[in-house]
FIVEXBA-34700 format. One record per residue (C-alpha): x, y, z. Coordinates in steps of 0.05 Angstrom, whole numbers, plus 5000, padded with zeros to 4 digits. Layout:
! FIVEXBA-34700
XYZ;...
! end
This chain:
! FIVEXBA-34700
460047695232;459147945312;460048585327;466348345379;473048545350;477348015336;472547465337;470146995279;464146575259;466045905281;459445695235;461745835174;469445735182;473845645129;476244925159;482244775106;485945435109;484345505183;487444845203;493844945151;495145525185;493745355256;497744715242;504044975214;504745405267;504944935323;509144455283;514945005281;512645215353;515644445376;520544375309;524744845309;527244865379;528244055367;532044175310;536044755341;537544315395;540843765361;543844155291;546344815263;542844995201;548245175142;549745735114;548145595055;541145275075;539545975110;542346415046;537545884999;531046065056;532446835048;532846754975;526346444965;523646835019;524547354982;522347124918;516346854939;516047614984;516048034912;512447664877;506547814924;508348434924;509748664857;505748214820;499747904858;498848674899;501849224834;500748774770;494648324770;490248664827;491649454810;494249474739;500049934751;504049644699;503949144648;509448614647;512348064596;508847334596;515847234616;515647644671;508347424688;510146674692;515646824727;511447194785;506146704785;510946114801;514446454860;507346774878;504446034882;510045824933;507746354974;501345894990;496546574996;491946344937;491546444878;492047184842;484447154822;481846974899;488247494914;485547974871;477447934879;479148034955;483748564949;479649014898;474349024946;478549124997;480049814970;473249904945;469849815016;475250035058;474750085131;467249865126;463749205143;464248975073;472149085078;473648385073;480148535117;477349055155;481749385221;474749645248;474048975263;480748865296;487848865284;488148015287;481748045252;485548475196;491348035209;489847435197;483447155224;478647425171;482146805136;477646295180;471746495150;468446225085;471046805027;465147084987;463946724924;468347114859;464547544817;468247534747;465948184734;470348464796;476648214760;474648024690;480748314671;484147704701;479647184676;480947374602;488847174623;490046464605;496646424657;491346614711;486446304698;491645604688;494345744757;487045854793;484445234756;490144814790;492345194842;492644744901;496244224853;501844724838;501945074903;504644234932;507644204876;511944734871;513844764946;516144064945;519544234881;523944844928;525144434986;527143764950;531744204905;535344604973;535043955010;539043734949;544344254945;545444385017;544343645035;540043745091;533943505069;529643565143;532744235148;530544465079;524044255097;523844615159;527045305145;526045285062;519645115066;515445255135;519845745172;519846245099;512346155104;511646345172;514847015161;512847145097;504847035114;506447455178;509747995136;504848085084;498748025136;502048675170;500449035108;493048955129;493149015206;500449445223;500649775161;493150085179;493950165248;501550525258;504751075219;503151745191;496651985147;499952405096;496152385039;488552205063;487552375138;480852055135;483551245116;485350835167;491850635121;498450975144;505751115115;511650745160;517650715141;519750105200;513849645155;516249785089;522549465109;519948835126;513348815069;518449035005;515749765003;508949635024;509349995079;508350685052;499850545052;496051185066;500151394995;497650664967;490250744985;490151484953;494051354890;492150594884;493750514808;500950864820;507150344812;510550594870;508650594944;515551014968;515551544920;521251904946;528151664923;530051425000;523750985005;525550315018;521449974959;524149464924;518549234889;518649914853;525749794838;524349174809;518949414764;522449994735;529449544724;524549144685;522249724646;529049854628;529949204603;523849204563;520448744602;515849234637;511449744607;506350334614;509550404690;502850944722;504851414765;502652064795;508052694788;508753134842;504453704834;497353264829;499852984892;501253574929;494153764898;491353214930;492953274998;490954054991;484053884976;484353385030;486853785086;480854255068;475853825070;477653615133;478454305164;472354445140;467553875164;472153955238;468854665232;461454515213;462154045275;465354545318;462255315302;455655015259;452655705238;459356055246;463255565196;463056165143;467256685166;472256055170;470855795104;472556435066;479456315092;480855665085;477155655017;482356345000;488655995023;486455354994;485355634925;490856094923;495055524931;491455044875;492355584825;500055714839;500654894825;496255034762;501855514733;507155224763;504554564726;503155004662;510755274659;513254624668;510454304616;511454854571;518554834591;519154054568;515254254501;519954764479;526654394512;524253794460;522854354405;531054594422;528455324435;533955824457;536955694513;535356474536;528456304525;528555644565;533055954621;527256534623;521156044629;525855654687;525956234735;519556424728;518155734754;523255814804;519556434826;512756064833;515655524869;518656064924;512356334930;508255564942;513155394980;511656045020;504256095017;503955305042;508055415097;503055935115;497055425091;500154865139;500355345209;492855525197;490554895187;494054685249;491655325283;485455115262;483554425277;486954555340;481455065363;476254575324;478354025369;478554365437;471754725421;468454055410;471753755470;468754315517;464554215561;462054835565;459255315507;464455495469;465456265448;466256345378;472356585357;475056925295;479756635242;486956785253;488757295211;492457005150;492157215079;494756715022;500257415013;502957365085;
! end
């Protein structure tokens, strides 16, 4: 690999998913306006293309990406058959190739052994880390996966079923709609082309554009606009910190559908042991990370005067970590005892007191969140200086104020 963004090893290219890829593309570049030209495609042939588009979309999604690669739930043979059929037609490989890549994907993140890395560009990260040869699968990466007969079945004969299946879609939409060209053309390439486009934005948008909420220091970022067109992958900086959580949009507005799937399926039994993170370890999360940050921004900044700093941040920090503590202690004592049918005078007592704790967070992180902006503010125009910069004290904010 050169050290050129965006550029491959021609040496060791990946020839047969190279020239698929390069191939189908100028095939639809001189097809479709053809076709366009001389027909209207039906209705019913476009409603059939979104249908499997999206089929083929979540099944990347929920079960190549949340099942088989981070274990965030567990899932019916049913449901796993079901996911590797539509995941086959969405010609990306198979889940253990999938899987091997993506695992060290998260494991090596934005580093040269990031298989998909954005340090080495966003088409790189796109898609043209797919022209070179993939490293050879180590089984004990995703033994896991080889100890499942359905994928092991499906990587054993994956390029069989992959033809197989496709032509299976397009014969049985050419079929219905009786447009049998057309169903080859929108059914078949033109889902591919957006769905491969779609799902590569999860590795070059989705780390590129969008908010760090949860881990400032990952390339990965939340955006609302890519979840939309990824089926709630686009909420990634929360992804890459929580990996083995279900969800990507945790909040009830997220635009995931994948999650929605998944949990209908819990509720129908198929689905089980759905992991997720509750709300007070994640606000503890990005607590810790914020000061972390602040304080490496201040060892580069001040050096020998970092201390006077760190008491601060380290006393609004921890003030705030403990007030999660009890207010996570209250709450669960709150379930215990609501399952136990204590009085309700009791269980209305133990509720305000958490209502009180959460006034005072909610007060002490507003106050958290205007230092550390204060902060790495003066940290950042301090290092930028070009001229000695005089050290300056804290601003003066208590975890009380």
């Amino acid at each position: 690999m050169t050290s050129t963004k965006d550029t491959i090893n021609w040496g060791s290219c990946n020839w047969g998913p190279g020239l698929f890829i390069i191939g189908y593309h100028l095939f639809l570049l001189i097809a479709v306006p053809l076709y366009l030209y001389q027909y209207s495609p039906s209705w019913t042939l476009l409603i059939c293309s979104f249908i499997l588009f999206n089929a083929t979309g979540v099944s990347i999604t929920a079960g190549y990406h949340r099942l088989f690669s981070h274990k965030a739930y567990q899932a019916h043979p049913i449901v796993e058959w079901t996911l590797l059929f539509f995941g086959t037609m969405a010609t990306q490989g198979s889940v253990l190739r999938w899987s091997f890549d993506h695992r060290h994907h998260h494991s090596f993140v934005d580093t040269d052994n990031d298989p998909y890395s954005i340090n080495k560009g966003f088409w790189y990260a796109h898609f043209l880390w797919l022209f070179e040869k993939p490293k050879e699968i180590d089984t004990k990466v995703v033994a896991d996966l080889v100890r499942n007969p359905r994928v092991l079945f499906q990587h054993n004969y994956y390029a069989l079923l992959s033809l197989g299946i496709n032509l299976l879609a397009i014969f049985f939409v050419g079929w219905w709609t009786g447009e049998y060209f057309g169903a080859f053309l929108f059914a078949g390439l033109v889902r591919m082309f957006f769905l491969h486009h779609f799902t590569w934005f999860i590795n070059s948008l989705a780390h590129t554009w969008g908010a760090r909420t949860f881990c400032q220091e990952l390339s990965a970022a939340d955006n609302y606009i890519i979840s939309l067109v990824t089926f709630g992958e686009g909420y990634h900086n929360y992804h890459h910190t929580f990996a083995y959580d279900y969800r990507n949009g945790i909040r009830w507005y997220h635009f995931d559908p994948s999650k929605w799937l998944i949990w209908t399926l819990s509720k129908l039994r198929l689905t089980s042991n759905l992991k997720m993170n509750k709300r007070l370890f994640i606000q503890e999360r990005i607590i810790l990370d914020r000061k972390a940050l602040l304080l490496d921004k201040l060892q580069a900044a001040f050096g020998d005067y970092k201390e006077m700093w760190e008491e601060s941040v380290t006393k609004l920090s921890e003030s705030l970590i403990v007030k999660l503590q009890e207010w996570k202690k209250l709450s669960d004592l709150y379930l215990n005892l609501k399952q136990q049918k204590e009085s309700k005078d009791c269980l209305r007592d133990i509720k305000q007191q958490i209502k009180a704790i959460k006034k005072g967070f909610k007060r002490e992180y507003s106050n958290w969140k205007r230092f550390y902006r204060h902060s790495m503010a003066m940290a950042s125009s301090a290092m930028a200086s070009s001229v000695a910069f005089k050290f300056q004290e804290p601003p003066q904010m208590t975890a009380s104020s």
